[in-house]
GULO-712624 format. One record per residue (C-alpha): residue number from 1; residue in one letter; x, y, z. Coordinates in Angstrom, 1 decimal. Each point is the difference from the previous one (the first is absolute). Layout:
// GULO-712624
(NUM, a, (X, Y, Z))
...
***
This chain:
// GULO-712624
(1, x, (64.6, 76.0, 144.4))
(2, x, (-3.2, 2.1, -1.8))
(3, x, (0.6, 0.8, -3.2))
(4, x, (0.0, 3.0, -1.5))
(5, x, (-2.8, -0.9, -2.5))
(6, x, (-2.2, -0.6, 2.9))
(7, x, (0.7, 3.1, 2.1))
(8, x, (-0.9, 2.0, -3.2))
(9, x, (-3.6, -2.0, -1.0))
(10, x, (-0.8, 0.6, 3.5))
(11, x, (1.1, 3.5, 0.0))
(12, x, (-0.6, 1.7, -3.0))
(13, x, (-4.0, 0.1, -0.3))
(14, x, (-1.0, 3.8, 0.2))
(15, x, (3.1, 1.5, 0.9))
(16, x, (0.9, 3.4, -2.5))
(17, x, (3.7, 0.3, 0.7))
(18, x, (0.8, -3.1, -1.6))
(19, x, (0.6, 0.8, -3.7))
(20, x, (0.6, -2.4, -2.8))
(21, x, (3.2, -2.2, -0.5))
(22, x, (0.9, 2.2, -3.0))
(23, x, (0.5, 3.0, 2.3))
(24, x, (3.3, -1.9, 1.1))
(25, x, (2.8, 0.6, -1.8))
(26, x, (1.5, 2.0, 1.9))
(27, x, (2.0, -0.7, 2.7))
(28, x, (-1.1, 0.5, 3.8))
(29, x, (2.6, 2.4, 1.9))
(30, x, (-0.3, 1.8, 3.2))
(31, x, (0.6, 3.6, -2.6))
(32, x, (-3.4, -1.2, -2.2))
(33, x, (-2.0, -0.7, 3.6))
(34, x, (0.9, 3.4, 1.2))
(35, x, (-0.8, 1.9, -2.9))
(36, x, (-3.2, -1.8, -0.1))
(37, x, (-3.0, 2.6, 0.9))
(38, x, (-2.3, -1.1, 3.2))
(39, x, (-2.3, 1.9, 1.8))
(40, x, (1.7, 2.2, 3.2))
(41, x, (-0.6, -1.9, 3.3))
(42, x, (-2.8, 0.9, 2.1))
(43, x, (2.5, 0.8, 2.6))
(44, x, (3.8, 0.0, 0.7))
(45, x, (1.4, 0.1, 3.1))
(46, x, (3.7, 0.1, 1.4))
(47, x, (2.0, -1.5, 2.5))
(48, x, (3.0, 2.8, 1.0))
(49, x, (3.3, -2.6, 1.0))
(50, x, (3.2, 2.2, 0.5))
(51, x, (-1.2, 2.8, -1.6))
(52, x, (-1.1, -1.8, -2.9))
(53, x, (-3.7, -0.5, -1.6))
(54, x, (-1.0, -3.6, -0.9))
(55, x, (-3.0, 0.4, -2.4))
(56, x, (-2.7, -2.8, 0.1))
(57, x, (-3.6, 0.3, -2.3))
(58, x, (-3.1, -1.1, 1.4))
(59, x, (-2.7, -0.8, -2.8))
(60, x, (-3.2, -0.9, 0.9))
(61, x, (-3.0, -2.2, -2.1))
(62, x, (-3.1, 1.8, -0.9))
(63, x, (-2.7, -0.5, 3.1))
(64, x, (-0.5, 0.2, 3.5))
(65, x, (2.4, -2.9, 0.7))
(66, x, (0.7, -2.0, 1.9))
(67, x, (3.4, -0.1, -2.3))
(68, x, (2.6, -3.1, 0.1))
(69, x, (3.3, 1.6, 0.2))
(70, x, (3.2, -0.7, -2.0))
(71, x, (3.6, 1.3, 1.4))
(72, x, (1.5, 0.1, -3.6))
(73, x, (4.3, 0.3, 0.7))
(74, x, (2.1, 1.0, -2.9))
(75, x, (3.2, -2.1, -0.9))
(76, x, (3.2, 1.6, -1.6))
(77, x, (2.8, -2.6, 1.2))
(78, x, (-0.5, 2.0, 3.3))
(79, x, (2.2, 3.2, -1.2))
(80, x, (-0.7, 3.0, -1.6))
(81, x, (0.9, -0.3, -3.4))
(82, x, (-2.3, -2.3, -1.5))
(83, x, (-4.0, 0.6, 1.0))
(84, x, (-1.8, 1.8, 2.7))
(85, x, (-3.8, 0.1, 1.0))
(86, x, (-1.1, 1.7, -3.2))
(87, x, (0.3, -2.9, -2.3))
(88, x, (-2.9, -2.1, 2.1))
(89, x, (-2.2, 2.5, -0.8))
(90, x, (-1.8, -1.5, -2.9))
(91, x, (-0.2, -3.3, 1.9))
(92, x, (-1.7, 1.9, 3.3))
(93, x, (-2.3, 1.9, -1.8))
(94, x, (-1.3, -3.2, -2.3))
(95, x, (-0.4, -1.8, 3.6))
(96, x, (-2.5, 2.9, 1.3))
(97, x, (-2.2, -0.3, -3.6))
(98, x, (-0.3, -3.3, 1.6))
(99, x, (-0.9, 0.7, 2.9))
(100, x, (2.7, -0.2, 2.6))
(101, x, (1.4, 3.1, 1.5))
(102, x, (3.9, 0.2, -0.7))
(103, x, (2.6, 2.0, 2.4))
(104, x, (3.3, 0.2, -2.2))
(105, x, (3.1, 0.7, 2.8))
(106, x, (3.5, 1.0, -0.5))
(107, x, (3.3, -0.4, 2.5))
(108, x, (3.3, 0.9, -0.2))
(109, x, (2.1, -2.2, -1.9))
(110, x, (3.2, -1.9, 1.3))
(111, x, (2.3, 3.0, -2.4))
(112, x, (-1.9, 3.2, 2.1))
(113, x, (0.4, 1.4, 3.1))
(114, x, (-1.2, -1.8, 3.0))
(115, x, (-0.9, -3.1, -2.5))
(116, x, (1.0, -3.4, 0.5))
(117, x, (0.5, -2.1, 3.0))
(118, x, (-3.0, 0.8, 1.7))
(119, x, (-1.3, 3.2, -1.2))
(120, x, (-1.2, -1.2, -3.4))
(121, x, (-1.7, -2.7, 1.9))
(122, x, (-1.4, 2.4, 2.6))
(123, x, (-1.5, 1.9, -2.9))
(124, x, (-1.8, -2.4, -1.4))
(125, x, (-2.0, -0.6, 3.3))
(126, x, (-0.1, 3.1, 1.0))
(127, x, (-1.9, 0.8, -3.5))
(128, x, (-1.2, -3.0, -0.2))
(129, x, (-2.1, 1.1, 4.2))
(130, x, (-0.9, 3.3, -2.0))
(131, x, (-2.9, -1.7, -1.3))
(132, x, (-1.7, -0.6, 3.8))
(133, x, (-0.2, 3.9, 0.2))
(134, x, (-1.9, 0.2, -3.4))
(135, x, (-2.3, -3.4, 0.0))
(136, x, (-3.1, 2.5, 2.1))
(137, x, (0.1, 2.6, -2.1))
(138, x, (0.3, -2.4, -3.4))
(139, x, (-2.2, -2.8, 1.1))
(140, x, (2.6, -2.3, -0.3))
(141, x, (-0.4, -3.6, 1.0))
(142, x, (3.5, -1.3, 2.1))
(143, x, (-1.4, -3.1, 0.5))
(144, x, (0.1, -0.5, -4.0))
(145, x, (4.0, 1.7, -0.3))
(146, x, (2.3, -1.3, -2.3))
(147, x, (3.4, 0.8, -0.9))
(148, x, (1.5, -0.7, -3.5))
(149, x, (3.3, 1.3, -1.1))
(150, x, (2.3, -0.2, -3.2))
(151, x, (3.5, -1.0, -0.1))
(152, x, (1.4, 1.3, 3.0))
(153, x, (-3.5, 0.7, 1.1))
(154, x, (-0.7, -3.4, 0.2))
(155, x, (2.8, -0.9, 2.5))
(156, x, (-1.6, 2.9, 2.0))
(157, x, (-3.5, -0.9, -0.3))
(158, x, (0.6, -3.4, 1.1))
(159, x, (2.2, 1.5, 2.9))
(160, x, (-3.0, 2.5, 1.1))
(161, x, (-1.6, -3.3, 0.2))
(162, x, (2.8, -1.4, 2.2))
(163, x, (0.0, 2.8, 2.1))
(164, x, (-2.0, -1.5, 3.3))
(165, x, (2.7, -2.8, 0.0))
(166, x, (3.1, 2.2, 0.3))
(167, x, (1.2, 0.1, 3.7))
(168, x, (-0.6, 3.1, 2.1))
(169, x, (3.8, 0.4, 0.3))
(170, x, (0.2, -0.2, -3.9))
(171, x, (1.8, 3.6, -1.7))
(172, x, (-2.8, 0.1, -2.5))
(173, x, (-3.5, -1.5, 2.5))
(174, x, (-2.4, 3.3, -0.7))
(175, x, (-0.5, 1.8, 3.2))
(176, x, (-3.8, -0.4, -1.0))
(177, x, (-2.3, -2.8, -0.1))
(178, x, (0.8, -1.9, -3.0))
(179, x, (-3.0, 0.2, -2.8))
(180, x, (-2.9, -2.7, -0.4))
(181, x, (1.1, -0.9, -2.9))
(182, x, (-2.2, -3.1, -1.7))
(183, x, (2.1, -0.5, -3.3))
(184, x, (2.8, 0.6, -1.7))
(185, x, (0.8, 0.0, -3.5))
(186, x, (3.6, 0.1, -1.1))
(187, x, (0.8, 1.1, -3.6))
(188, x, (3.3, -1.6, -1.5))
(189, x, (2.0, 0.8, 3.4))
(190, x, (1.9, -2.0, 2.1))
(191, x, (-1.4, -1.3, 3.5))
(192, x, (3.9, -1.8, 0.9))
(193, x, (2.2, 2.6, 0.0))
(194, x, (3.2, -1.8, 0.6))
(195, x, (-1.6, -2.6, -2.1))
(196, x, (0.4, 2.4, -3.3))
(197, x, (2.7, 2.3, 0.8))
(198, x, (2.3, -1.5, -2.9))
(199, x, (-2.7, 0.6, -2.2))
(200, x, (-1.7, 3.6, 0.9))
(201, x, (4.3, 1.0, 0.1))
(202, x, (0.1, -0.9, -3.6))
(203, x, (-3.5, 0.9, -1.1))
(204, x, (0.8, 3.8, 1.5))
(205, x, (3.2, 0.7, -0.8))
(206, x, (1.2, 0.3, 3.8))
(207, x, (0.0, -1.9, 2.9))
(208, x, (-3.0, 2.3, 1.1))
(209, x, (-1.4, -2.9, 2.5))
(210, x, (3.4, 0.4, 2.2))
(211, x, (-0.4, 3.8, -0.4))
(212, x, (-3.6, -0.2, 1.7))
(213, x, (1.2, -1.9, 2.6))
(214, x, (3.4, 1.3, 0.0))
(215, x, (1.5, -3.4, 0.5))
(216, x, (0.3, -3.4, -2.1))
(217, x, (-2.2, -2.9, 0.9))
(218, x, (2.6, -1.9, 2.4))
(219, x, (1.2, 3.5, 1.6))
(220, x, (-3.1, 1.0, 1.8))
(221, x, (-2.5, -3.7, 0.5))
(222, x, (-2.5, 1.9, 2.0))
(223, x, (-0.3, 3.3, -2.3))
(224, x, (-0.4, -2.0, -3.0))
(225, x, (-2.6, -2.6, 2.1))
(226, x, (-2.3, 3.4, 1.6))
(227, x, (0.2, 1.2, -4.1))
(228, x, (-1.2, -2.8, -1.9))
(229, x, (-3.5, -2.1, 0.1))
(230, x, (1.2, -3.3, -0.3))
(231, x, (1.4, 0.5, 3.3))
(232, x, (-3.4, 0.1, 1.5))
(233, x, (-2.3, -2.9, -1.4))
(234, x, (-2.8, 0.0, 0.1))
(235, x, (-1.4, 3.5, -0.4))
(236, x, (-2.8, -1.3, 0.9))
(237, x, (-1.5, 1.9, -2.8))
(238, x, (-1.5, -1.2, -3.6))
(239, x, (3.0, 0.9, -3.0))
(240, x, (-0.3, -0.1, -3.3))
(241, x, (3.8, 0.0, -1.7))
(242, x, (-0.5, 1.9, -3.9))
(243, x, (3.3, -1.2, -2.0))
(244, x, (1.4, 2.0, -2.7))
(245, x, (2.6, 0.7, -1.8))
(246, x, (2.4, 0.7, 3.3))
(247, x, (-0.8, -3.3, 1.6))
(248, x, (0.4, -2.2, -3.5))
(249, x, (3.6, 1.7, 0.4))
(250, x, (1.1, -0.9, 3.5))
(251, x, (0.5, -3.6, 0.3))
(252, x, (2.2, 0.3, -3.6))
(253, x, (2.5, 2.8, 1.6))
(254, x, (1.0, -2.1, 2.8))
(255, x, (-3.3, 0.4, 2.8))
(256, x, (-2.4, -3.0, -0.1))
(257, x, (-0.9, 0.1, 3.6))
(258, x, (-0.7, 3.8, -0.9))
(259, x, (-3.2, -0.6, -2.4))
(260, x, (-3.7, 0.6, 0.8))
(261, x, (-0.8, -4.1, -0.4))
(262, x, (2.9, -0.7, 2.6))
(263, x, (-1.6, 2.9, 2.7))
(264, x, (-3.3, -1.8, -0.8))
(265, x, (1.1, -3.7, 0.6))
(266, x, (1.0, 1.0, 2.8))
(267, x, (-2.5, 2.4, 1.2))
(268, x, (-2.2, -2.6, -0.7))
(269, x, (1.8, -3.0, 2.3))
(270, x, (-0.1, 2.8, 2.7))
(271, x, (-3.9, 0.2, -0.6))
(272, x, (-1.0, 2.9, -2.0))
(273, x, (-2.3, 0.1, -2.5))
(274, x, (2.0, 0.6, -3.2))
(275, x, (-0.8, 0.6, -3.6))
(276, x, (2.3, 0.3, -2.7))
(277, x, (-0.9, 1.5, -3.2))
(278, x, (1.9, 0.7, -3.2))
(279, x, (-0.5, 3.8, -1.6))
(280, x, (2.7, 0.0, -2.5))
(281, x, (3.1, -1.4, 0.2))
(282, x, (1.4, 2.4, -2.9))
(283, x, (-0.5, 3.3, 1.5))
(284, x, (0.6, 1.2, 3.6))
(285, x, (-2.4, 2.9, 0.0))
(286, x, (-3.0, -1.2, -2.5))
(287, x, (-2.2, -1.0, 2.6))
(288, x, (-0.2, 3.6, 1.1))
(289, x, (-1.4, 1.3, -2.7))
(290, x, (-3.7, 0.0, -0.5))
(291, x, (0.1, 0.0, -3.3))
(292, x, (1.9, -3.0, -0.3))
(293, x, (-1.6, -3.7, 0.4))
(294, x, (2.5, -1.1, 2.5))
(295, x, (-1.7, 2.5, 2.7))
(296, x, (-3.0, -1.9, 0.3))
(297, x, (2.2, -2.8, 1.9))
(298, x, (0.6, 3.3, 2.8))
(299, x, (-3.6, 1.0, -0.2))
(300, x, (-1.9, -3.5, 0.6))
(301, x, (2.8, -0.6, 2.7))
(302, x, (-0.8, 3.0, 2.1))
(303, x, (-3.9, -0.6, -1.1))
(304, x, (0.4, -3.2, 2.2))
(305, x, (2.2, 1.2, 2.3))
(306, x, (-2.4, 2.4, 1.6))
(307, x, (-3.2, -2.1, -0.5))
(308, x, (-1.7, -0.5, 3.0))
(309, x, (1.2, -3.1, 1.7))
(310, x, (-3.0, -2.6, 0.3))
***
């Protein structure tokens, strides 16, 4: 496991956005990220899905590019009434500064219309495929595509990642061709869902797992195998697992097959490269902010993520 003191001294040198450690007192909340000011996006686009517009942000580094590209997915518990795209804001414009273009993407939630089992999923890749229509115009580089989620996000970045292994009978295989995607990093989300259902129940007040797939874990085998990761080891992609405060509280409430170092063991037995790196344990959404030390663990991951491959 890589410290945290480590990802920071490797991190930190010349980068503005992290401030000082008296800066943070306060606590992290998805309410302080949103009302946090950011440059606009160089460019939002939408996906219309019955009638509704999914919103996704597409900054873009300074420079003619070739950019690496980061599909950044919002968590929330996978409802509506915790979070939407708007609180990853802060952490996708902090990753352009750096030099990584960032596409922030939003779905309907398991609580909304046409949400759930599979058109939450189906939003994620269909937004997710967005960014092969903008890479020309943006200079993006796909062979250097990342995705990196939050939460939630995290189960569906590691998904997107999944995507190529899903059967082409499966409810929620993209109609497309599933992204290149070289890396994934998954911040404090599960990658097993059945693995932390007990846990993400408790954690979210509702049994909002069995509301996404509209079944419980022993109902539906296949649903909750097409949904989760674990169910497809390897990836055959590099993952980098960032624990925080959700993760330090799943194997406690009842879910120790459901934490990040579980997924890892065994996405490493399967044969995927896996890191596992500690943000901080005490908070679930500190390693979003920029201003907050804990967010250098994020940056040096995706950093690495989308270096070239030697």
């Amino acid at each position: 496991m890589i410290s945290t003191a480590r990802l920071l001294a490797a991190a930190s040198a010349g980068f503005a956005f992290v401030a000082s450690a008296s800066l943070h007192a306060q606590a992290v909340t998805p309410a302080l990220l949103e009302a946090r000011e950011v440059p606009r996006a160089d460019t939002t686009v939408a996906l219309r899905v019955a009638g509704r517009e999914l919103m996704a942000e597409l900054r873009v580094p300074a420079g003619p590019g070739p950019h690496p590209i980061a599909i950044i997915i919002h968590g929330g518990c996978w409802v509506t009434k915790f979070a939407d795209a708007r609180y990853m804001r802060p952490m996708a414009e902090a990753v352009r500064q750096a030099g990584i273009a960032t596409f922030n993407i939003s779905y309907r939630r398991a609580d909304e219309v046409g949400g759930a089992w599979p058109g939450t999923f189906l939003d994620v890749a269909a937004a997710a495929a967005m960014v092969r229509e903008l890479a020309p115009r943006y200079h993006l580089d796909l062979t250097r595509l990342v995705t990196t989620g939050h939460s939630a996000g995290a189960h569906l970045a590691l998904w997107l990642a999944a995507q190529s292994k899903l059967p082409p009978t499966s409810a929620v295989r993209a109609a497309s061709v599933p992204l290149p995607i070289k890396a994934v990093v998954a911040l404090d989300g599960p990658g097993d869902l059945a693995g932390a259902n007990v846990a993400i129940t408790s954690i979210c007040g509702g049994p909002v797992l069995e509301q996404l797939l509209s079944s419980k874990p022993d109902e539906n085998v296949e649903r909750w195998r097409d949904a989760s990761p674990s169910s497809w080891l390897p990836l055959g992609v590099p993952q980098t697992m960032i624990r925080g405060g959700l993760d330090a509280r799943v194997a406690p409430l009842g879910s120790p097959t459901g934490t990040m170092t579980h997924y890892a063991r065994r996405a490493t037995a399967a044969g995927d490269l896996v890191t596992v790196a500690t943000a901080d344990t005490t908070s679930h959404f500190a390693m979003l902010d920029p201003q907050n030390p804990a967010f250098v663990v994020v940056l040096q991951a995706l950093r690495s993520a989308v270096a070239p491959r030697r």
